[in-house]
C-alpha positions as CSV (number, residue, x, y, z in Angstrom):
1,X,88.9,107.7,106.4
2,X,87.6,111.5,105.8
3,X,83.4,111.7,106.3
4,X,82.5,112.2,102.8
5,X,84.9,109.0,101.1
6,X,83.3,106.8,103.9
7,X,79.7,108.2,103.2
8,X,79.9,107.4,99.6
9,X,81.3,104.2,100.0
10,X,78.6,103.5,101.7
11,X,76.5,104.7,99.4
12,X,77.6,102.6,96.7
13,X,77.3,99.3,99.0
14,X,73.8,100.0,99.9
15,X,72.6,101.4,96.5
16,X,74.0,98.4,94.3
17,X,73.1,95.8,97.0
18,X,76.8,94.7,98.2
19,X,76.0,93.7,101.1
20,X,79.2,91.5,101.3
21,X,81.2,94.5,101.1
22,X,82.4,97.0,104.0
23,X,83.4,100.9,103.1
24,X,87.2,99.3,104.6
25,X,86.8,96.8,101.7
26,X,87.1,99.7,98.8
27,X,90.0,101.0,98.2
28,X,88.8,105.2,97.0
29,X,91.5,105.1,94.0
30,X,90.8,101.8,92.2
31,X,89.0,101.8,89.3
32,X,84.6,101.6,90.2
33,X,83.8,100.4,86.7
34,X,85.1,96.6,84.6
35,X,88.4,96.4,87.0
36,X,88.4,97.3,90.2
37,X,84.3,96.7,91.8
38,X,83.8,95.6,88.5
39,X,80.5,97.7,88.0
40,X,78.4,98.1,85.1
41,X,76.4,100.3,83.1
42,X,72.9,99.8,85.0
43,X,75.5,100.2,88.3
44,X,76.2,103.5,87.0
45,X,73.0,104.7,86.6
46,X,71.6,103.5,90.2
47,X,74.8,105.1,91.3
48,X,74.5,108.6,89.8
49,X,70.6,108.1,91.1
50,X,71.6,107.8,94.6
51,X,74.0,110.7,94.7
52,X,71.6,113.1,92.6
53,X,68.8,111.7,95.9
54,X,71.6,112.1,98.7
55,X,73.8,115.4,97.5
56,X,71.8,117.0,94.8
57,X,74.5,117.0,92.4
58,X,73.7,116.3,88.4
59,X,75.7,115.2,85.6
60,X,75.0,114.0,82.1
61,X,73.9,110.5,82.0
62,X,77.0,109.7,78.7
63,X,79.1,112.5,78.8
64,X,82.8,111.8,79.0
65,X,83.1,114.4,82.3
66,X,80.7,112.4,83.6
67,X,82.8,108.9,83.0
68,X,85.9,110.8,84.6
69,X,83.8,111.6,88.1
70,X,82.5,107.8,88.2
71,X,86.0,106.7,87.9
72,X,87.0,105.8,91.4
73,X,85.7,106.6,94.9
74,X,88.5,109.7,95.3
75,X,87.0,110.8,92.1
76,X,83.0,110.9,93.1
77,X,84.4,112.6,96.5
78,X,86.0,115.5,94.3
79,X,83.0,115.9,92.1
80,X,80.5,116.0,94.9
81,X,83.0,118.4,97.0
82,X,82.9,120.6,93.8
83,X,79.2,120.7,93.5
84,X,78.7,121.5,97.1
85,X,80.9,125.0,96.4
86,X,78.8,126.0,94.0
């Protein structure tokens, strides 16, 4: 599993409190949000708080771009890896 997919999986178990979840229990291309881990919109927020904290990236808080990067893990690893270019 490449360093950054693990590191945000991990980042979404301990910032939403899933403890009964491991980064091996996620699979990066299902969907993050109703199917899939089944987050929500509070989920969302303490997410895109966490990875503002850990990799200084921003994004609107109900922007459709922003919906697109929270898709799936493989999806938050692309937006962070293009933030970190810039």
């Amino acid at each position: 599993m490449p360093t950054l997919e693990l590191e945000i999986k991990e980042l979404i178990i301990s910032s939403l409190a899933l403890e009964d979840l491991a980064p091996g229990d996620i699979d990066a291309a299902q969907p993050l949000f109703v199917e899939g881990l089944g987050l929500d919109s509070i989920d969302a927020l303490e997410l895109g708080m966490a990875l503002q904290k850990r990799y200084g990236v921003t994004m609107s808080a109900d922007s459709e771009v922003t919906r697109k990067h929270f898709a799936s893990v493989n999806a938050l690893v692309a937006f962070v890896e293009s933030q970190r270019v810039r």
